[in-house]
Structures are given as C-alpha cells and as structure tokens.
C-alpha positions as CSV (number, residue, x, y, z in Angstrom):
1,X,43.5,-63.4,-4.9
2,X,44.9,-64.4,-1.8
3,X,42.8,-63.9,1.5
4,X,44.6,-61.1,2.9
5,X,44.5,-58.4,-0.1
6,X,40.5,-59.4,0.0
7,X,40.6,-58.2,3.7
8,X,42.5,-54.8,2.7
9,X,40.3,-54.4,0.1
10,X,37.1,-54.6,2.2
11,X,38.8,-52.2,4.9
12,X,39.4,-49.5,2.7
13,X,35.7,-49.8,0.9
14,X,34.6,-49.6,4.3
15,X,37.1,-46.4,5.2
16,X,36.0,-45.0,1.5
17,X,32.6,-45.1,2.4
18,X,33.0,-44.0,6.0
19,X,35.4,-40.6,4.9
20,X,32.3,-40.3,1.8
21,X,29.4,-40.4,4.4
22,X,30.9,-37.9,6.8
23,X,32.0,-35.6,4.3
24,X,28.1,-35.4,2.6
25,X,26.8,-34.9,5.9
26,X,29.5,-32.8,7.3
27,X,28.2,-29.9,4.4
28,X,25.3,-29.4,6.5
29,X,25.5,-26.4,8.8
30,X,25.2,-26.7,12.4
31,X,21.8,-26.8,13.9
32,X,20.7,-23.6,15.0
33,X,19.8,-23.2,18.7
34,X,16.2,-22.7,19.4
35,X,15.7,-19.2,20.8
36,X,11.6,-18.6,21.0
37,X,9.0,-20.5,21.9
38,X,8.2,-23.1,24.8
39,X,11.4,-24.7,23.6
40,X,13.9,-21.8,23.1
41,X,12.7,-21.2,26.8
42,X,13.1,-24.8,28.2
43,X,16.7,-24.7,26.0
44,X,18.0,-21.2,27.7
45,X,16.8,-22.7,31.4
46,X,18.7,-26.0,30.6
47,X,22.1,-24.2,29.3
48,X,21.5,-22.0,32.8
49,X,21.8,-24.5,35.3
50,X,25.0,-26.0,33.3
51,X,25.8,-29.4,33.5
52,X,26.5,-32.1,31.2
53,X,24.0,-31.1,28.8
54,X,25.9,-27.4,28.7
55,X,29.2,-29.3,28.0
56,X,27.9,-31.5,25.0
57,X,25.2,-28.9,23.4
58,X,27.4,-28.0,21.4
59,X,28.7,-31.5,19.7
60,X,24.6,-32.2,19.8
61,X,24.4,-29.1,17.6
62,X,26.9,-30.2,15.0
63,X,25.4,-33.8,15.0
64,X,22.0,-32.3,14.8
65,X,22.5,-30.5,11.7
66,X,24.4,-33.6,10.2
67,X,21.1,-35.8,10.7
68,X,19.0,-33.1,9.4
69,X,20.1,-33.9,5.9
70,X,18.9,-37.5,6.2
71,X,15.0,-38.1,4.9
72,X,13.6,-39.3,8.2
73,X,10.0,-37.6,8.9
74,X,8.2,-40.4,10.1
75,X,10.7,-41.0,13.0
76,X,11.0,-36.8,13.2
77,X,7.5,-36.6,13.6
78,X,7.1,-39.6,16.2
79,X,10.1,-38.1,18.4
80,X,8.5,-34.2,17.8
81,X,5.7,-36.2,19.5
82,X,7.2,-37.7,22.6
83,X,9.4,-34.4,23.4
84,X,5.7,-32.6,23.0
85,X,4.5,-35.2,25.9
86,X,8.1,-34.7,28.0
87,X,7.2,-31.0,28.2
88,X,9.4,-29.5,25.6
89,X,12.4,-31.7,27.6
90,X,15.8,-29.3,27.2
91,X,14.3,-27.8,24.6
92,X,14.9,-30.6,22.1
93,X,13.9,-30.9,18.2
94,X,13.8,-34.3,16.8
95,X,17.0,-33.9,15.0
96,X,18.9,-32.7,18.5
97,X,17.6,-35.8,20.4
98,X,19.1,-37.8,17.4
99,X,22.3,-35.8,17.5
100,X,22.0,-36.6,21.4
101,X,22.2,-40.1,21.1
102,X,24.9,-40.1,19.0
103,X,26.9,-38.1,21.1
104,X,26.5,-40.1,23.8
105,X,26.4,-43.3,22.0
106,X,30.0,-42.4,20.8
107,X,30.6,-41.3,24.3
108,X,29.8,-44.2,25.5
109,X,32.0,-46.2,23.7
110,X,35.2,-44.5,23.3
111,X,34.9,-44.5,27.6
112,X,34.5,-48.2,27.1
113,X,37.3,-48.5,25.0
114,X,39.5,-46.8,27.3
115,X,38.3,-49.0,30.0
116,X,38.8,-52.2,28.0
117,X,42.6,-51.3,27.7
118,X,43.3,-50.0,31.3
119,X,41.1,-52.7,33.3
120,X,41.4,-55.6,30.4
121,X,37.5,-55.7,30.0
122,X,35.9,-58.2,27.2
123,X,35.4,-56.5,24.0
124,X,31.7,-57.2,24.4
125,X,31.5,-54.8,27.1
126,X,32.3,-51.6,24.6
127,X,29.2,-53.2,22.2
128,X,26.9,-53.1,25.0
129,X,28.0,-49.7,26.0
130,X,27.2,-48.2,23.1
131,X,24.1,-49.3,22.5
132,X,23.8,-48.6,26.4
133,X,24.6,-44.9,25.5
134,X,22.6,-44.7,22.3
135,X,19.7,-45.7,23.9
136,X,20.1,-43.3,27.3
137,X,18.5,-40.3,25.6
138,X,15.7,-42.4,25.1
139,X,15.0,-43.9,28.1
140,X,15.4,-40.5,30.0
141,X,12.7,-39.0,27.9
142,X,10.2,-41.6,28.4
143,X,10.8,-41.2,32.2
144,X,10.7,-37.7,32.1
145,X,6.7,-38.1,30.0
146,X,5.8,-40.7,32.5
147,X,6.7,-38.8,35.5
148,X,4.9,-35.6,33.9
149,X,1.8,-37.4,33.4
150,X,1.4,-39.1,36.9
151,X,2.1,-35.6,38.0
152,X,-0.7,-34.1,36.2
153,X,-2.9,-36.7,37.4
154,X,-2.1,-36.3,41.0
155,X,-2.5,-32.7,40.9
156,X,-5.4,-32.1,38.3
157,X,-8.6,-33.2,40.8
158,X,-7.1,-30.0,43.4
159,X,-6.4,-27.6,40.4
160,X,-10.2,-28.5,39.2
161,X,-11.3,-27.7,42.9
162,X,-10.0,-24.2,43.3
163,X,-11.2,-23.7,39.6
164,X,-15.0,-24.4,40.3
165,X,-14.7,-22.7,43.8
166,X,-13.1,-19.4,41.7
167,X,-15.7,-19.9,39.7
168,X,-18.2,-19.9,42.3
169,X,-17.5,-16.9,43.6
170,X,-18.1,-14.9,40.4
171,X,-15.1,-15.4,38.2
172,X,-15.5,-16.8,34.9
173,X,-13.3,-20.0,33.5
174,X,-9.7,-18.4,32.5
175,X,-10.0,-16.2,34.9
176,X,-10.5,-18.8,37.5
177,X,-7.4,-20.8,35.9
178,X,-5.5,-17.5,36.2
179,X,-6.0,-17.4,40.1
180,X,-5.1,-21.0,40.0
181,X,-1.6,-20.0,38.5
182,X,-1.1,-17.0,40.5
183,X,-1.7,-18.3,43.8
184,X,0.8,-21.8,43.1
185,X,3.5,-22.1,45.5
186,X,5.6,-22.9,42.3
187,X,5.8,-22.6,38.9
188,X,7.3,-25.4,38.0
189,X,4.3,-27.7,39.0
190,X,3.2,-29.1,35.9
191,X,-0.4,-28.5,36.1
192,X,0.7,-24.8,36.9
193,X,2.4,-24.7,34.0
194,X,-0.2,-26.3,31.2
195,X,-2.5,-24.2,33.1
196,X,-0.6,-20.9,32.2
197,X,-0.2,-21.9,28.2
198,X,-3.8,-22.6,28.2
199,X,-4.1,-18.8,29.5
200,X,-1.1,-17.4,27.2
201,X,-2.9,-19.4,24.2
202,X,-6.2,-17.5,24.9
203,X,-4.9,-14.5,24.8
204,X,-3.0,-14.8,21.3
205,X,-7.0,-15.7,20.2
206,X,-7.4,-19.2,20.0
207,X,-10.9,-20.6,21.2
208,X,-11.4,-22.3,24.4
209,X,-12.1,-25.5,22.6
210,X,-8.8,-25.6,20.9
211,X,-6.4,-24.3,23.6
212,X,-7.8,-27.7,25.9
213,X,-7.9,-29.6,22.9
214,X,-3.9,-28.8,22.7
215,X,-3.6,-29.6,26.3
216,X,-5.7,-33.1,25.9
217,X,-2.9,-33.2,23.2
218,X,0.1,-32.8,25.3
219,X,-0.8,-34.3,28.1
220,X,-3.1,-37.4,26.7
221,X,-4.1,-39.1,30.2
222,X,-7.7,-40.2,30.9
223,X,-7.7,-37.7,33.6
224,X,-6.9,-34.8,31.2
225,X,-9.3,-35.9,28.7
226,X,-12.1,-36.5,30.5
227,X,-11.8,-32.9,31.8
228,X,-11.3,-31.4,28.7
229,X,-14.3,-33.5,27.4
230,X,-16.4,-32.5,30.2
231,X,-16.0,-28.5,30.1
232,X,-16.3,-28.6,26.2
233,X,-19.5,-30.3,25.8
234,X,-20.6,-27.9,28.7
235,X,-19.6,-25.0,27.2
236,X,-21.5,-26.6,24.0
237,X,-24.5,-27.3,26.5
238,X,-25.2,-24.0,28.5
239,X,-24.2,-26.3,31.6
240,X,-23.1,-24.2,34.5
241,X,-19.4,-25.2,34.5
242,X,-18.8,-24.3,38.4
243,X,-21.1,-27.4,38.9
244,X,-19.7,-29.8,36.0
245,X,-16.0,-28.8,37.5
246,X,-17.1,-30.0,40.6
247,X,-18.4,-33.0,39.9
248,X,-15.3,-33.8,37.8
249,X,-12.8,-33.7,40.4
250,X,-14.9,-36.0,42.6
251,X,-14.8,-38.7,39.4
252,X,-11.2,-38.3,39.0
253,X,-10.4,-38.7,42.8
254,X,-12.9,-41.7,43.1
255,X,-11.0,-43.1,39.9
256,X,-7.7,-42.6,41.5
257,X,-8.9,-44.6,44.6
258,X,-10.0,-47.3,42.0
259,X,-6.6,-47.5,40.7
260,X,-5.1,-47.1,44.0
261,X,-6.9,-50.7,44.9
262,X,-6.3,-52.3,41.7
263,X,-2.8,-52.0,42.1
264,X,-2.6,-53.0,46.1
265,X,-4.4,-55.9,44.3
266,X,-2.2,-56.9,41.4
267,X,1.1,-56.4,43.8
268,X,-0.4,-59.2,46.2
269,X,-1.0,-61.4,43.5
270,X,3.0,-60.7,41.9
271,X,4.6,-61.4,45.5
272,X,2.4,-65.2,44.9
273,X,5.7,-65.9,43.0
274,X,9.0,-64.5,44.7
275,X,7.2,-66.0,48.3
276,X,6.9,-69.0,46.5
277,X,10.2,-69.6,45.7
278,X,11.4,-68.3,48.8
279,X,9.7,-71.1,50.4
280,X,10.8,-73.9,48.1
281,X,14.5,-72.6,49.3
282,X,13.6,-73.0,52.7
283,X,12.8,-76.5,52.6
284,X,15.4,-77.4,50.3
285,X,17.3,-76.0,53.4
286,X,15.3,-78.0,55.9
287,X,14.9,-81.2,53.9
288,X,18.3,-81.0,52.0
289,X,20.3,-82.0,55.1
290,X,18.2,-85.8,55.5
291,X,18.0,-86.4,52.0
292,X,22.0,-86.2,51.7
293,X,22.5,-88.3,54.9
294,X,19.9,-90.6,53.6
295,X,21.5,-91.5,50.5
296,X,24.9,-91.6,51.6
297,X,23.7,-93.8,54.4
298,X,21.8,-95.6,51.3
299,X,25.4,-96.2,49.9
C-alpha cells in the first residue's frame, strides 16, 4: 500500500476518533452553576466584578460538564482539595478548574496560531503556548493558596490578641471571635473571614472542636495548627483560655521572628553565587585586555 493512502488512513482514524470522543462527551449536560454555599457565593462575587472569567464561564461550564463524564476521582478529589486551601477561588469545582484549563489551553493556542501566520512565528511557539495556557489555571491557584496562607500567618498572632483581650474582659471564646469580625476594617481579610465560618459553623451546631478542626483543615499552616491545637486541648484541660491565647500569639510572633532571620540568613548565603560570578566578569574585564596583548605579542 503505498505510503500516502497509509497517511489518509491514519488521519481519518484519528478524525473518527476525534468526531467519536466529542460526540460521547458532548451528551453530557452543561455543568450547573453553583448557587449556595461558600462557593455559589465566591461564584456570584466573581461573575459581579466581570472580567475575563465572566466572558469564558460560560465555555468553562460546557467543558465542565464534558469532563464530568470521565472517571477521574482521585485527581477530583486532590483539586476539591487545593480550591478548599485557595478559599473556595471563583467558586470552582474540580470539574470547572478542569474545564478552565481547557478553555484556556485551547485559547491559548488558537491565539498562537493566529500569531504564527501574521508574525511568521516557529511552530514550536503554538506547542508551548498551549501547554503555557493549560497550565495557567494552575499556577494561579497555587499563588492564590500561598498568598492566603502567608496572609493568615501574618495576621493570626493580632486576631489571637484582641481574642484573649475580649476574652479578658468577660466574653467567652465565639463571642470574643465575633468582636474580632465585627470590629475588622474589612471583610475581605482572610483571617476575618475563616473567623466568621468558624462563627456561622457554630451556630448550625457543630462543636468547637470540629469547626477549628475544619479551619486547621483549610488553612493547614503551623501557625493555624498550633492554635487550634492549643485551645482544644485547653478546652479538654479546664485551662483558662484568655491566658493560653496569650501565650500563643507571643509563640507565633517569636516564631515569625525566627523565620524572619533564617531567611535574612539563607538570602546572604544565595547572593555567595551571583557576586561570585559578577566578580569573575570583572576580572575577565581587567585581565582580558593583557592576556590578548600578551599573546598576540607572543605571536
């Protein structure tokens, strides 16, 4: 069979089984939008201030419920995880982030494409930015959870502070968290805002012990585990948890002055490298001159 009936062959397998896929996962209806909860809330607020995201939610949608035929729970569960530690971020399910980087994976490309023919790019460039695109959703999430947890542990040891001193003047422990979330200038602030679901939890009946387990949960830094730790074995104790509170924001500002000098430490031993080379180009610079009059004298 001559070579090129093998490659028309192989192109319309490959078109069979494209058409095939899309039609078995275009059967699945489109993802519904979430409307209660943390996430219908974070989802309204994101489609509110507009946007990019407001443009492709839909497309994400229709992608979203394509994926949701596939059998993928362990990744599902591992990116229901991360959103949980981003805050709930635009109100995403696992099957919408997928959808998400999809969209903008295809995005991605068909822009490159269109660049490659206008500008006469390498056909490289529309690989890389589609994997570029693909992998954007991604990468904004984990800055989003990394900027949300050095958030909470910059504001955590002051939040513990106005706690114990509520607390010390007669209120008991959601109450004194209440007064915390009242008297915020925003919020928006994150602690503010795990603060208030620890209150909203408590008053749909769960125990103390499990509404700051679920916040050691979602946000699962030292700092936040260590307080959570520390007022559930004293409410297991009889401690008095004005004192325990106070004593728990001094560790945690200590601790943050420990890892303040640590890293003034580590970034005076990572300069060692770049000054280094900086100084080998300088006397290549000084030197270089001689050396080239020298051997061209030498020949």
């Amino acid at each position: 069979m001559p070579a090129e009936y093998i490659g028309l062959a192989a192109l319309a397998l490959i078109f069979a089984g494209t058409a095939l896929a899309t039609f078995v996962l275009a059967k699945n209806p489109i993802a519904d939008r979430p409307d209660l909860g943390r996430r219908g809330l974070k989802r309204s607020l994101a489609l509110e201030e507009g946007g990019v995201f407001k443009t492709i939610e839909l497309p994400m949608r229709i992608v979203s419920g394509w994926v949701s035929g596939l059998a993928l729970d362990n990744l599902r569960s591992k990116l229901d995880k991360q959103i949980t530690f981003a805050g709930d971020y635009l109100g995403l399910t696992a099957n919408d982030l997928i959808g998400l980087s999809i969209v903008s994976g295809v995005g991605s490309i068909t822009f490159a494409l269109l660049a490659s023919n206008l500008l006469g790019l390498p056909s490289l460039m529309v690989v890389f930015a589609g994997a570029v695109g693909f992998y954007l959703p991604f990468l904004q999430l984990g800055g989003v959870r990394q900027e949300r947890f050095k958030a909470v542990n910059r504001s955590l040891p002051t939040a513990i502070d106005l706690a114990a001193l509520c607390m010390g003047a007669g209120l008991d422990f959601p109450g004194a968290l209440r007064q915390v979330v009242e008297k915020a200038s925003s919020r928006d602030v994150v602690i503010v805002e795990e603060f208030n679901r620890i209150l909203q939890e408590l008053e749909l009946g769960h125990t103390r012990r499990k509404a700051l387990e679920a916040l050691a949960y979602r946000v699962p830094t030292e700092a936040v585990k260590d307080f959570v730790g520390t007022v559930v074995q004293a409410e297991e104790k009889g401690t008095p948890l004005a004192e325990v509170l106070t004593i728990q924001a001094r560790m945690l500002r200590m601790r943050r002055s420990v890892m303040a000098e640590e890293s003034a430490a580590k970034a005076g031993m990572m300069l060692m490298g770049p000054l280094m080379m900086m100084f080998i180009c300088v006397l290549f610079l000084l030197v270089g001159p001689f050396i080239v009059k020298w051997m061209n004298s030498g020949m």
